[in-house]
N, C-alpha and C positions, 0 to 999 in steps of 0.2 A: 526605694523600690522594694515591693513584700516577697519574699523568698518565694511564694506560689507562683508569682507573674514571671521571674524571672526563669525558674524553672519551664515553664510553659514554654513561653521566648524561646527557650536555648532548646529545647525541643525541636519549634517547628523551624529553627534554623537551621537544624539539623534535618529534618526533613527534607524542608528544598531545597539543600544543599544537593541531597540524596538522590530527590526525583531530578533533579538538574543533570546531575552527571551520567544518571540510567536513561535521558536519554539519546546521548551518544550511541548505547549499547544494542537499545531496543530496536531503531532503525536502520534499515538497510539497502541498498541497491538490489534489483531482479534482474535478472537480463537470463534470457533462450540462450544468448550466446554461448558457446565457447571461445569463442575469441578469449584470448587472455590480455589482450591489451589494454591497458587502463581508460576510464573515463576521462576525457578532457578536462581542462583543469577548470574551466566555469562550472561544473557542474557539484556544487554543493551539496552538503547532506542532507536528506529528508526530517521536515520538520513533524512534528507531533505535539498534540495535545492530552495524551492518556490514554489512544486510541485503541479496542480491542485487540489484543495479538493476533487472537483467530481468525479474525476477519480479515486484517491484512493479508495473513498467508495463503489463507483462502484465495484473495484475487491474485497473489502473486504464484499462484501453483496454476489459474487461468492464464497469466501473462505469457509465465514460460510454456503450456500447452501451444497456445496461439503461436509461439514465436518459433515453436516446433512442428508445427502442421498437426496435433493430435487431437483431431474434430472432436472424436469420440470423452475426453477428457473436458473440452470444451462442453459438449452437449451435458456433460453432467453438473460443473459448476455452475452455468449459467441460462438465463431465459433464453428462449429462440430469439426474441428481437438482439438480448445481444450477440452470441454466435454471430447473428446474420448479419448483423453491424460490423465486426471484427474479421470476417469471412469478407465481405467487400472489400475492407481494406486491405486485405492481404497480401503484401509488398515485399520485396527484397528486405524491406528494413525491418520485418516484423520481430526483428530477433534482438531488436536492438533498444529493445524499450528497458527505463529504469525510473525504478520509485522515486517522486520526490516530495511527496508529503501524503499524510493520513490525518482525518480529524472523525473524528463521531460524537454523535448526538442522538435520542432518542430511537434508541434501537438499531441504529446504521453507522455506517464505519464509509466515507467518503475517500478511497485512493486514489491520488493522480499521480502518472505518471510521462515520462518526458521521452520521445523517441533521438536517441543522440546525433544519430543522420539526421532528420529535418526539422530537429525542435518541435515537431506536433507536440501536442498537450493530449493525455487519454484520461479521462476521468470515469473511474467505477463507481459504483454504488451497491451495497453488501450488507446485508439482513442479517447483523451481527448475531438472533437467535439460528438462525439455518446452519452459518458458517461453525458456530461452537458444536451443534450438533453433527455434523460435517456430511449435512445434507444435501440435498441437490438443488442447483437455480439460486444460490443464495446473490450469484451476483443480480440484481435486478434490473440493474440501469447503466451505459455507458454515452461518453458524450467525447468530442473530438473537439479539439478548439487547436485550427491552422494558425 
């Protein structure tokens, strides 16, 4: 084997080695709550594929607004069809939502996340240019899956 390929090789083993273990770090659970008591134990870490940081946080600073009643906080992050989606739902359990995966592609950053009381599914959808700017409405699209 020529000492260039191999060098190479040991390179990008070393790489994803690297991105492998960053991302344990990158992801994380949201919750409004304070509640301090732990997440059940089904509920696993949030998966990722490379996904913009800022846009994550972006919907998860929406999550915990929603899961705190702070309309006003809401009408900035996000479109009115969302609001008004996330406003209907508006439940005892709103505070109890958590990340469990992020993917992006072509300018959007795809969050879903999991409600611990009823297992709903909430899925965002986030204008990774808007969110780095940390401009307004970057959420654009939410969907619910019972």
């Amino acid at each position: 084997m020529p000492t260039t390929f191999r060098s190479h090789a040991g390179a990008w083993g070393t790489a994803v080695i690297a991105g492998l273990a960053s991302l344990g770090l990158a992801a994380g659970p949201v919750s409004a709550s304070t509640d301090t008591s732990s997440a059940p134990a089904a509920t696993q870490a949030p998966q990722s594929s490379g996904y913009p940081t800022s846009a994550v946080e972006y919907a998860d600073k929406l999550v915990s607004a929603y899961g705190n009643g702070e309309g006003q906080v809401m009408d900035h992050l996000a479109t009115r069809n969302v609001v008004a989606a996330l406003t209907e739902r508006h439940d005892k359990h709103a505070e109890r939502w958590h990340r469990t995966s992020a993917d992006s592609g072509k300018g959007i950053t795809w969050v879903s996340y999991t409600n611990l009381e009823t297992q709903e599914v909430m899925n965002l959808t986030v204008r990774n240019s808007i969110a780095v700017d940390k401009g307004g409405d970057a959420v654009r699209e939410i969907e619910f899956m019972d």
